[in-house]
TORVOKE-729691 format. One record per atom (N, C-alpha, C, O, CB): x, y, z; residue in one letter. Coordinates in steps of 0.05 Angstrom, whole numbers, plus 5000, padded with zeros to 4 digits. Glycine has a CB too. Example, Ala and Ser with C-alpha at 12.3 -4.5 7.8 and 13.67 -1.06 7.14 Angstrom:
// residues 2
526448865156A524649105156A526449345156A528549345169A522649115181A525749555142S527349795143S525850015157S526850235161S528249885114S
// end
This chain:
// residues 313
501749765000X500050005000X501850255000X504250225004X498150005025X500950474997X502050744997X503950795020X503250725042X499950944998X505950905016X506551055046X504051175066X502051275056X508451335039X504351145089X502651305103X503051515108X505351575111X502151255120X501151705111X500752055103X502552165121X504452305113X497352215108X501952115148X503952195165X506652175169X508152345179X503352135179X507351885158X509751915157X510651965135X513151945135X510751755165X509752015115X510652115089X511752415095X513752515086X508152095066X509852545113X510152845126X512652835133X514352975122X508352945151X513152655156X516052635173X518152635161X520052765168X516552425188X517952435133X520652365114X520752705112X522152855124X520352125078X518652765091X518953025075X520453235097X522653325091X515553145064X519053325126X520953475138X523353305137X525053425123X520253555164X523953125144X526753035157X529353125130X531653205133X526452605165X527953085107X528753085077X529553455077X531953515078X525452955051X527853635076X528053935081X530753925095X533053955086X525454085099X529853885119X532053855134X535153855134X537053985145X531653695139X534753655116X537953525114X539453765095X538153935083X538153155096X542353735096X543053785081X544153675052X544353425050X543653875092X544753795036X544153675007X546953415004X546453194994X544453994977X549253475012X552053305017X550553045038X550153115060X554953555038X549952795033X549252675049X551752495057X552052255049X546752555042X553752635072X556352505076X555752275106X553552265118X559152795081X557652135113X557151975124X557852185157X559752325166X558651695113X554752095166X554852225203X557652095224X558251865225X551352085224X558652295237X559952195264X558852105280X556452165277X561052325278X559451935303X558551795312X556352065336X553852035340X560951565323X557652225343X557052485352X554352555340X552352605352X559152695345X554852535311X551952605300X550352515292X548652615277X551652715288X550752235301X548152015295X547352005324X545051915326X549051675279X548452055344X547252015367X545352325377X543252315390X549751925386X546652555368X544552775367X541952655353X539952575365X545653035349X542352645330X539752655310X537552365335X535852445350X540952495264X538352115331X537251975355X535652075371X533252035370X538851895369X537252235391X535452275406X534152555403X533152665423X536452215429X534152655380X531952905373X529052675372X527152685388X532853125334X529352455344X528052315339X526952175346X525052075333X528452275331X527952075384X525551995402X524452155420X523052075438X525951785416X525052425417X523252605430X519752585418X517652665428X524652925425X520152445394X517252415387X515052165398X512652155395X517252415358X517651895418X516351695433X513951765452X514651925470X518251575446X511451705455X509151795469X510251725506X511751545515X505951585455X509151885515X509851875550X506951805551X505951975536X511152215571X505651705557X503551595570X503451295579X502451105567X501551645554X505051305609X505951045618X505551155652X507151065668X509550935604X504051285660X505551485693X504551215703X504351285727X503851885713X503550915703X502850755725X504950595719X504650355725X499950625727X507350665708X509950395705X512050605721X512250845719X511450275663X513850385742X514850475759X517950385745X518050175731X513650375787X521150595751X523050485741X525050535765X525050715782X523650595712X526750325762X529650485780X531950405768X532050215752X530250385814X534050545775X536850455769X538250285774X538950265797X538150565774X539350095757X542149975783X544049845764X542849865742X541149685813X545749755761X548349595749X548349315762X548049235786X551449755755X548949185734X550548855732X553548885728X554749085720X549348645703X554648625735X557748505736X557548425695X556948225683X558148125767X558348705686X559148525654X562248515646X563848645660X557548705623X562948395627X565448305621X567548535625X569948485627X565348195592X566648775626X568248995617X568249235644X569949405646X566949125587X566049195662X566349305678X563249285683X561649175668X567949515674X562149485716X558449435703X557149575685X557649795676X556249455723X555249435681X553349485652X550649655670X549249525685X551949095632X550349875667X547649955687X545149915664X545549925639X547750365700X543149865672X540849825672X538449975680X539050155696X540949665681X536149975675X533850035688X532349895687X532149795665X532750205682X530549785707X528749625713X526549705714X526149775737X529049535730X524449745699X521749865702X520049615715X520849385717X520449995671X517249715722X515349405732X512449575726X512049815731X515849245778X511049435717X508549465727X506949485746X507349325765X507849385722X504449685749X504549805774X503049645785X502449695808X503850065778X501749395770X500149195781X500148925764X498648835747X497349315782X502848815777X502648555752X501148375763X500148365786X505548385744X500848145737X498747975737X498247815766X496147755778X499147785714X501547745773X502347545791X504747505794X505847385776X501447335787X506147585815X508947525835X510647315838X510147165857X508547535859X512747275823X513247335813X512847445772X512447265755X514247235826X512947685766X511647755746X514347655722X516747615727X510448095750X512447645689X515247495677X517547765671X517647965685X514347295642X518747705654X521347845656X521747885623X521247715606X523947665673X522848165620X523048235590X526648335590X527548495606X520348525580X527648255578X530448365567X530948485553X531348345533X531748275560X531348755548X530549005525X533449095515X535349075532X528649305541X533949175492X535649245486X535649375460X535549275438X537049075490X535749685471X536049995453X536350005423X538149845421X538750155460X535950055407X536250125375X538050355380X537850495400X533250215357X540050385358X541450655346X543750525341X545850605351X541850935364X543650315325X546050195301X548150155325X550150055314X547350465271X548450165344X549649985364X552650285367X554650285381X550749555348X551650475350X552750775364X552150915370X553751095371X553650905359X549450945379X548051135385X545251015409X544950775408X547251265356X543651125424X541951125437X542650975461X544750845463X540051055424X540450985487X541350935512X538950905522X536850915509X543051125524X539050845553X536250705563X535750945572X534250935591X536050435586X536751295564X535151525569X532751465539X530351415540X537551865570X534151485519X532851545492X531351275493X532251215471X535151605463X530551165497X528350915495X526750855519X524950685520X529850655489X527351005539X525551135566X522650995555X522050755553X525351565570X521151265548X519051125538X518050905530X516650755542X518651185526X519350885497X519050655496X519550355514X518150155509X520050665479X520950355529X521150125545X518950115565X518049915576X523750105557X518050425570X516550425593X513850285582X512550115595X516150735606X512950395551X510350285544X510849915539X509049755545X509050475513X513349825529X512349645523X512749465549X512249225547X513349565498X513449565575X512349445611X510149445605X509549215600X512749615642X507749635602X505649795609X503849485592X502349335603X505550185595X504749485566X502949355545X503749025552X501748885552X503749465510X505648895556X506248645568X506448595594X507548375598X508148575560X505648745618X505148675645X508348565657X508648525681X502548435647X510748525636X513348485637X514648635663X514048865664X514548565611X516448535688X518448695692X520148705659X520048545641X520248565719X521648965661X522249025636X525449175650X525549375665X519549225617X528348945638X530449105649X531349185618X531549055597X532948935672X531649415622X533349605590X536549635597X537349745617X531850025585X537649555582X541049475576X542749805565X542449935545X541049185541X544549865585X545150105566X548249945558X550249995572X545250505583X548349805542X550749595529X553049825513X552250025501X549049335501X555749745515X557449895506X556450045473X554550025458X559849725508X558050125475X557850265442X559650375426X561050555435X556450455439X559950305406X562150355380X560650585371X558250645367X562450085354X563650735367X566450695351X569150615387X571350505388X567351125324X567550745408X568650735428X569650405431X572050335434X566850855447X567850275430X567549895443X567049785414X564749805406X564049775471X568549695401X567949565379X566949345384X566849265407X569649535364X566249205365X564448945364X567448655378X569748695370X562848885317X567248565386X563148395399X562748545426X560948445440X562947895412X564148755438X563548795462X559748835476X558548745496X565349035464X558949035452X555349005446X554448775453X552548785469X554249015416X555448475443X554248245445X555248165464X553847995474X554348095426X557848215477X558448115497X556648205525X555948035541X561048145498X555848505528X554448535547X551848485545X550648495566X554748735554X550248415517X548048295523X547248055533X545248025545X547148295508X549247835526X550447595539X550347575561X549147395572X552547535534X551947805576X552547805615X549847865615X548347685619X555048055635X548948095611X545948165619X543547965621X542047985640X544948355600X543147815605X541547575597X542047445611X539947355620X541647455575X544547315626X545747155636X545047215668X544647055687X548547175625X545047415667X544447675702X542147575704X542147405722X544248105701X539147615689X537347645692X536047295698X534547225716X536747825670X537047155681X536346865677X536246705711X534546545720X539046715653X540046855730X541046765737X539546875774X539046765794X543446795722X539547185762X538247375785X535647415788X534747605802X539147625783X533847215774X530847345768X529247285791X527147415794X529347215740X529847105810X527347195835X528247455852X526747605866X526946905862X530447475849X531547705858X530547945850X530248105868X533947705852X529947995832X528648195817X526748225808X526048385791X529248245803X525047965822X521247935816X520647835797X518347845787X519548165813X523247675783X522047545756X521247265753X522447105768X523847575736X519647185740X519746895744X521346745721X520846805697X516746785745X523446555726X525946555711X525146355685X526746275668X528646445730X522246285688X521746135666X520246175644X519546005628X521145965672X519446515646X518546685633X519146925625X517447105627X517346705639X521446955615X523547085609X522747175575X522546965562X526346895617X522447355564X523047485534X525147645534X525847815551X520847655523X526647555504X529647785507X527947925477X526347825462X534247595500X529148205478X528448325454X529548535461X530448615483X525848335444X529048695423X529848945427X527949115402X525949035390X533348945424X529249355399X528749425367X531149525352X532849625366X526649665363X531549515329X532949575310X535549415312X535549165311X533249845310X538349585317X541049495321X540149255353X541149025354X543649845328X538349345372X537549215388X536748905384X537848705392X535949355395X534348945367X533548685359X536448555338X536048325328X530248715342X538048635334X540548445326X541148255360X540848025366X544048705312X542048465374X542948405403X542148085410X543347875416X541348635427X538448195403X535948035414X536547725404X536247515418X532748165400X537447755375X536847525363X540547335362X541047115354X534947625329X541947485371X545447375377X544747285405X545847085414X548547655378X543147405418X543247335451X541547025442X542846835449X540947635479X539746975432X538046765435X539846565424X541146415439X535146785421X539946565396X541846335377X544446385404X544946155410X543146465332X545746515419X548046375440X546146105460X546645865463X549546705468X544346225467X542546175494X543145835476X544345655487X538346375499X542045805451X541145545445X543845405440X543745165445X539145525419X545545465435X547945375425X549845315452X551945185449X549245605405X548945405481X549945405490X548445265519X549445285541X551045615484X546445165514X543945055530X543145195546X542245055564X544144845543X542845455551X542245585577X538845555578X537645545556X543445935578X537445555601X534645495604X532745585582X534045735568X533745605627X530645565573X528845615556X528245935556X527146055574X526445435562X529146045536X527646305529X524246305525X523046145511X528946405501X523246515542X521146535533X519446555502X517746415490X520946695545X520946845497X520346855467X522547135455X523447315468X516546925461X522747075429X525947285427X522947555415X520947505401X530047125389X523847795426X521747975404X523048175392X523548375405X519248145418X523848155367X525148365335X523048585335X520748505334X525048175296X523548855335X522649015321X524549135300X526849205303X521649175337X523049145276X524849365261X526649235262X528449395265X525349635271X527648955260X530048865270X532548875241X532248825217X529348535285X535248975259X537048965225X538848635234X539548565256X540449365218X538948515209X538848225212X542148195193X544048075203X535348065197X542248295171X544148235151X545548445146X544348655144X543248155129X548848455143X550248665130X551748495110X553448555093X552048845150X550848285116X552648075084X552448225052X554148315037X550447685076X549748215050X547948245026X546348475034X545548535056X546147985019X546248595005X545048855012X541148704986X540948614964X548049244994X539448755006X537748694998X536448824983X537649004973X536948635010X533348794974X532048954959X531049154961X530449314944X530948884952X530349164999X528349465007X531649625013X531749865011X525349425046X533949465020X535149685023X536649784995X538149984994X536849655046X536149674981X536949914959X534650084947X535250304938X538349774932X532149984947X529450194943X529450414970X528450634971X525949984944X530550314983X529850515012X532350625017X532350745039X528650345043X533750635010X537250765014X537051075030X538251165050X539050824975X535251175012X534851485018X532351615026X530251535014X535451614996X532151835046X529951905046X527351625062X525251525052X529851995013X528151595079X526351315087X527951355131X528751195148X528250855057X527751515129X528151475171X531451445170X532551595185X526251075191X533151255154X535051075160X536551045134X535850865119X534050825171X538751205127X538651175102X541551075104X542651075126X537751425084X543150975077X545650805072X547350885079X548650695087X546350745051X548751145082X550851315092X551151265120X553251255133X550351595087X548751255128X548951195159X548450925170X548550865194X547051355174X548050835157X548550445164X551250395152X552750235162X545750175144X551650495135X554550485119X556150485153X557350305164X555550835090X555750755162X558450905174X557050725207X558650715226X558551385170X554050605211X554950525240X556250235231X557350185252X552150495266X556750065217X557549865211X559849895210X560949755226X556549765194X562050085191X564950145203X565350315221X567550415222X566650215185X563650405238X564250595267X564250175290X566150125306X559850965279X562650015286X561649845298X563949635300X565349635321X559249775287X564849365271X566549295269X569649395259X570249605249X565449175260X570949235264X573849175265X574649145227X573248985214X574548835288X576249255216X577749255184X576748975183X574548955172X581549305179X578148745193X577748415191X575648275189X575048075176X578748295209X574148425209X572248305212X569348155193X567948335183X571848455226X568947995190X567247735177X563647915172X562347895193X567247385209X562548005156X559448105160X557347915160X554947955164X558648295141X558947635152X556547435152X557147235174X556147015168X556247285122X558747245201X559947215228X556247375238X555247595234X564147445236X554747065254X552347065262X551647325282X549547435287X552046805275X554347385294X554547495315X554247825307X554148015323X557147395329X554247835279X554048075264X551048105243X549648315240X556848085247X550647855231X548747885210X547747595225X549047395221X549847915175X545847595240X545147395251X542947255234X543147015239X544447475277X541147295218X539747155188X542346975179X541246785167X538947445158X544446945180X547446835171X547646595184X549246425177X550147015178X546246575203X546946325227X545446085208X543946115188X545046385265X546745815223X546245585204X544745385209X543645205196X548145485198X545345505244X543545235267X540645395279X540945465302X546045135303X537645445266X535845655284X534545465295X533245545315X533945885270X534445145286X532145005292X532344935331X534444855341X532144705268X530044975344X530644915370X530445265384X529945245408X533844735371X530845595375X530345745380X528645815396X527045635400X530345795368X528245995406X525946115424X524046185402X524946265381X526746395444X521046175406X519746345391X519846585387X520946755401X518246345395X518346615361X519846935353X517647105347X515947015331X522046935323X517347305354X516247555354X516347775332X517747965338X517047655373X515447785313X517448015287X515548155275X513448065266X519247855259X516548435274X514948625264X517148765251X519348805261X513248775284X516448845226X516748945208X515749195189X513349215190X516648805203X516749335177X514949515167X515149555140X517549575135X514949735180X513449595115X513649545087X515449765076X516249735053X510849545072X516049985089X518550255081X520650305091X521850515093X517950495082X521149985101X524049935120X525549925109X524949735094X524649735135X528450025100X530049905094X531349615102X533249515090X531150055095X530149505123X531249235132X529049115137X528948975157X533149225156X526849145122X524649075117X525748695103X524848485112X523149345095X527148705087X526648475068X528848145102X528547905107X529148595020X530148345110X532348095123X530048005141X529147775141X535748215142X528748265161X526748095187X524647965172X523747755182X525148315214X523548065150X520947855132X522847575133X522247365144X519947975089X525647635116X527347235110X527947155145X527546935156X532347245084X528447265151X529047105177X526146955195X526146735206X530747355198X524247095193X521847005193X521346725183X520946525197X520447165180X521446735164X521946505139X522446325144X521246115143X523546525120X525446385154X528146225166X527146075191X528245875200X530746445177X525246175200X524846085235X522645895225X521945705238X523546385265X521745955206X518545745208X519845545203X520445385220X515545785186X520845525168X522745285155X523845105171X524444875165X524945365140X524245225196X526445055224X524544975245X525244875266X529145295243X522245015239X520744955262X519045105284X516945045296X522244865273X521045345284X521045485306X518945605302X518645635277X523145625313X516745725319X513845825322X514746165323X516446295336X511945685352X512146225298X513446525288X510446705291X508546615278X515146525248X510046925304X508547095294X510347405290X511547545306X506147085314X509647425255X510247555245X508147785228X506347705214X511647415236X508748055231X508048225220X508548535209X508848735222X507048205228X508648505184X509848675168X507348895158X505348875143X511448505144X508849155177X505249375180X506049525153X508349585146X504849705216X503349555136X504049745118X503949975122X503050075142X502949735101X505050125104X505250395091X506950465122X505750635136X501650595080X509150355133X510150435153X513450455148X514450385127X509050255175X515250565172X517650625166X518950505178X517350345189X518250825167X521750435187X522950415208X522950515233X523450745237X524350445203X522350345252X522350475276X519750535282X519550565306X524050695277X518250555273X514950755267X514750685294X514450875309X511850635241X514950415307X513750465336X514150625362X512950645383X513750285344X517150785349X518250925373X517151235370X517951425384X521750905375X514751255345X513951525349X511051585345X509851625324X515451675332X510051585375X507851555377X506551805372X504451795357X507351455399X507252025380X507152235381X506052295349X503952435347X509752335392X507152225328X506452265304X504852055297X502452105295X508452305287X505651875294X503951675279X501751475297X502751345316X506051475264X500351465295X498151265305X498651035311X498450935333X496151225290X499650885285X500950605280X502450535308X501950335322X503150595252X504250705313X506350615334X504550535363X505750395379X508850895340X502050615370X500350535396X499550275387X499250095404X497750725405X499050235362X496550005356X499049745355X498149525357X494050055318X501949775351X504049625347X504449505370X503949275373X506149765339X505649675394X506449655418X504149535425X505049375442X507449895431X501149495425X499049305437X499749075428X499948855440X496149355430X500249145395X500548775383X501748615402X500948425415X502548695354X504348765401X506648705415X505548585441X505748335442X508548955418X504448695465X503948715485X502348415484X503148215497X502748985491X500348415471X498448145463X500247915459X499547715471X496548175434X502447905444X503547635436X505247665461X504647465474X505147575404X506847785473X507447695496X506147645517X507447525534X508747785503X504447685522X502847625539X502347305538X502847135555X500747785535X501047275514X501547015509X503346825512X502846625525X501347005494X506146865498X507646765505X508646635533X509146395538X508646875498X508746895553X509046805582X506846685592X506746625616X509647005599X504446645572X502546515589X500246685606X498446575620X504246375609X500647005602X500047125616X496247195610X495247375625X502347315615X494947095596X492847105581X491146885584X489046875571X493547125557X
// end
C-alpha cells in the first residue's frame, strides 16, 4: 500500500531538513539526531514504575533500568530483556525511556533495559558481549528481581533486535534454560547482502545508507567477517530449536526484506513465528507515537503476543 500520510510528512520534513552533501554522520551526530527523533516516543505510561542499578559485565558494570508494572498479573511477574536501537552507536536506556516504559505497560513484563557498550568507542563483539552477561544476570538473578525465571522474553528494536536475536541463537547453542520468546522490532538482521528494500529505501526513508554504511564501520573491526552470526545473525546455520519469535516489520523499512527472510528462516526450522509486516510504515514507526498512530496499535500487538507467550492470558 502507499506510504502513510503521516509519515510521508516526517520523511518530507526530515528530507528539508537535511542537508544536500549526504556524507557519512559521526558517531556524535548520529547520536544527536537519535535522540531529537525519540523526543517524538509517546509518555503515556505514569502507572509503570522504574529504577536504576548495574550488573557485573565482562568489561566492567553494565547499568540498567528496571521498570515493573504497577500491578502485575502475579508475583513473581515474567521478565523482559530489552535492548536499545541506534545501530549499536547511538541511543541509551535515556532515549528509549518511553519506549521501554510502554512496552512494561502493554506486556505486564518486569522490563530490564540494557545501556550495552557502544562503538566506535567498544567495537564489536563487546555489544554482544554485554547482552550475553545481561541475559545471563537476569536468567540467573530473576527471583531476585521479581521475575519468574521461566518466563523470560529477550528483545529489542532495531541494532537492538540484532542484540535480541545473537543473545537467543548463543542461549541455544549454548543450553542455557528456555527463552521465553525472542521479540525483533524493526530488526537489522544482515550486513552480508544488501537486499532489495535496502536499495529501494537507501534514501529519504528514517535510516538511510550513509548511515548504516558508517554505523557498521564505526561498529566492526577492518577484519572483521559481516556474515559472522554474531553480526548478521539471518547468517546463522543452526535456528532450529530457537525461542519463539516475535517480528514486526514495516513495508518502508530499509531492513524490511532480512526480518520478513529470517521469519521465513524460523518457520522452515520449526520454530513458532508470529510475524508482521505493518503497511505503509517506516522504520522504527513504533518509537513515534507522538506522530503516527500505528506506533500505539504496534506496541498493543506486541503487548498481546507476549502476553501470550508467558502465558500471561
Amino acid at each position: 500500500m502507499p506510504l502513510d500520510p503521516l509519515a510521508k510528512r516526517l520523511l518530507a520534513m526530515m528530507a528539508a531538513a537535511s542537508t544536500a552533501d549526504r556524507k557519512r554522520p559521526t558517531p556524535d551526530e548520529r547520536r544527536e539526531a537519535l535522540a531529537k527523533l525519540m523526543q517524538f516516543a509517546r509518555a503515556d505510561h505514569a502507572d509503570v514504575t522504574n529504577e536504576d542499578h548495574a550488573l557485573p559485565g565482562p568489561a566492567g558494570d553494565i547499568a540498567y533500568r528496571l521498570y515493573s508494572p504497577a500491578a502485575p498479573a502475579r508475583d513473581p511477574a515474567p521478565g523482559f530483556v530489552f535492548f536499545h536501537g541506534g545501530g549499536l552507536v547511538a541511543g541509551s536506556i535515556e532515549t528509549h525511556h518511553h519506549v521501554a516504559a510502554a512496552l512494561t505497560q502493554a506486556t505486564g513484563c518486569r522490563l530490564l533495559s540494557v545501556d550495552y557498550r557502544l562503538a566506535p568507542e567498544h567495537k564489536f563483539p563487546a555489544a554482544v558481549e554485554d547482552a550475553i552477561a545481561a541475559t545471563q544476570y537476569v536468567l540467573t538473578n530473576a527471583a531476585r528481581l521479581g521475575i519468574d525465571s521461566g518466563r523470560i522474553v529477550v528483545g529489542g528494536d532495531s541494532a537492538g533486535a540484532t542484540l535480541a536475536a545473537v543473545v537467543c541463537q548463543h542461549a541455544l547453542q549454548n543450553a542455557w534454560p528456555q527463552i521465553a520468546a525472542q521479540c525483533l522490532i524493526c530488526p537489522v538482521l544482515d550486513f552480508e547482502e544488501t537486499s532489495p528494500s535496502r536499495r529501494e529505501f537507501a534514501e529519504n526513508h528514517l535510516i538511510d545508507r550513509a548511515t548504516l554504511q558508517a554505523d557498521l564501520a564505526d561498529y566492526v573491526t577492518d577484519d572483521a567477517d559481516a556474515a559472522d552470526p554474531r553480526i548478521s545473525p539471518l547468517r546463522a546455520f543452526h535456528v532450529a530449536g530457537l525461542a519463539p519469535a516475535i517480528i514486526h516489520t514495516a513495508e518502508y523499512d530499509p531492513m524490511r526484506d532480512e526480518g520478513n527472510a529470517y521469519a521465513r528462516k524460523l518457520l522452515a526450522a520449526g520454530v513458532a513465528v508470529e510475524h508482521i509486516c505493518h503497511d505503509g510504515m517506516i522504520h522504527n514507526f513504533h518509537c513515534l507515537g507522538a506522530l503516527l498512530p500505528q506506533a500505539q496499535l504496534v506496541l498493543s500487538q506486541i503487548g498481546e503476543q507476549v502476553r501470550r507467550a508467558v502465558g500471561a492470558v
